[in-house]
N, C-alpha and C positions, 0 to 999 in steps of 0.2 A: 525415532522421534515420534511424538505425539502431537498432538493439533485437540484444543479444549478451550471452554468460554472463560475467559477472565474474570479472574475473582476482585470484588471490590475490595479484599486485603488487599491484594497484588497491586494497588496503583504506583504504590511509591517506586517500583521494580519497574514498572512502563516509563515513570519518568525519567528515572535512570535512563532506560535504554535508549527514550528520544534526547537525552543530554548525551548522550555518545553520538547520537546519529547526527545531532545538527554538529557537532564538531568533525568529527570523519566528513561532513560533506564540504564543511569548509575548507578542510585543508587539502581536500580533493577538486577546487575548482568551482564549488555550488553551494556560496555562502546564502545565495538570497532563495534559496528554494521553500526553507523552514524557519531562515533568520535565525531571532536570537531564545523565542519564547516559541514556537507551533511544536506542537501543539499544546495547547495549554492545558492543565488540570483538568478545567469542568470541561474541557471538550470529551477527554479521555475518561475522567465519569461519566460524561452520559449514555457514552460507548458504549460500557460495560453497562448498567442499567438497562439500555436497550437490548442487549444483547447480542450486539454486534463485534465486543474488541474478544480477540481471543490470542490465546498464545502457545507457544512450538514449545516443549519441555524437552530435553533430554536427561535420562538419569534422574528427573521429578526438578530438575534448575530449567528456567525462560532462561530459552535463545532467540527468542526472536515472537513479536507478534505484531498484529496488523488488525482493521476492520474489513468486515467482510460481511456482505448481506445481499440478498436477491430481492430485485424490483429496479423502478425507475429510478435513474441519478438524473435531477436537473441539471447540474454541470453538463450532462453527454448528451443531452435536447438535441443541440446545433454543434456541427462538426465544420469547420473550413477547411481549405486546402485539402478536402479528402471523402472519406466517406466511410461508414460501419459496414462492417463484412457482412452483416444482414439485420434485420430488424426482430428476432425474437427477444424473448423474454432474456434475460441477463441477472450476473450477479458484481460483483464490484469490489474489488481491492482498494482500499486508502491507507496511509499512515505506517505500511510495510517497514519493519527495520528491523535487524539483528543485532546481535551482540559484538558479534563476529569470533565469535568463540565455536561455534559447531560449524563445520565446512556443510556449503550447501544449505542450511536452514533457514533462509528468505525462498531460495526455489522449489525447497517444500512446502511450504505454507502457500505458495501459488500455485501448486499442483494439487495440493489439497482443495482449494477455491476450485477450483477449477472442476475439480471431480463430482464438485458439489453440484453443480449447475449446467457444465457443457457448453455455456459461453459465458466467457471472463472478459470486464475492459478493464481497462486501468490506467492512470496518467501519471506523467513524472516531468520534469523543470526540463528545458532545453539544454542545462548546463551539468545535467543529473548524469552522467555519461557512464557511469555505474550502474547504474538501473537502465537505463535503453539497453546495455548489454546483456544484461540479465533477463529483459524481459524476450529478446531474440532469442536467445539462447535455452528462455522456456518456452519457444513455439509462439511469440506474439507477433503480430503484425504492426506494423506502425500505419496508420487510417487517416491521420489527418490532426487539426489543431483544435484543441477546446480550450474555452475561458471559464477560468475556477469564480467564485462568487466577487472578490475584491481585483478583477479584472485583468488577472493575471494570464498570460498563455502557458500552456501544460500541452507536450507531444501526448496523444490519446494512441493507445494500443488495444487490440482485440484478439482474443485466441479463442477460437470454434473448433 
């Protein structure tokens, strides 16, 4: 597998894979994580313009991509019920999804991230129980409670 920046050709293929991911999540338990539209088009262009969305190839076909960038995330300011494994410098996971056609290809692209920077956070729905497993499973910590911008709580995880 590979890990590369997403091409503004390739949106239509990112929409695709979050219309599978908000279905897979619903019928797994976590209809209100992503609802019926997240993420939307111009969120997922601006991604890729910024240079932030990028995506997991195998065989030259997307299994899986996500955002990933190094600095401050305001979502992870203020933590409840817990606290960050330390305070340096970080990079940050959002919008993680697969195809689920390559085994393993969401915990590569977070091993990837990870490699990048040497501290990774990341957040996911309380109902998301698929990904809290996943993110144990690659070495995260569960830290405590963040709230996303429209006031939402999200479990906050941290791997150092």
């Amino acid at each position: 597998m590979e890990i590369r920046k997403t091409k503004t050709s390739e949106t239509d293929t990112l929409m695709e894979l979050y219309r599978q991911a908000r279905k897979f999540m619903a019928e797994h338990g976590n209809p209100n994580q992503w609802g019926d539209s997240y993420p939307g088009r111009s969120l997922i262009e601006q991604d890729i313009l910024d240079g932030c969305s990028y995506v997991c190839t195998k065989d030259g076909r997307i299994a899986a991509t996500f955002f990933f960038r190094t600095g401050e995330d305001k979502t992870y300011r203020e933590i409840y019920e817990g606290v960050w494994l330390n305070d340096r410098p970080y990079g940050v996971v959002h919008r993680i999804t697969s195809d689920g056609t390559v085994r393993g290809a969401a915990s590569f692209c977070l091993n990837w991230a990870f490699s990048q920077c040497g501290n990774l956070k990341i957040d996911t729905h309380e109902d998301n129980i698929v990904m809290q497993n996943m993110l144990q499973k690659n070495g995260f910590q569960r830290c405590g409670i963040i709230y996303i911008e429209d006031g939402s709580r999200r479990i906050a995880y941290q791997k150092v």
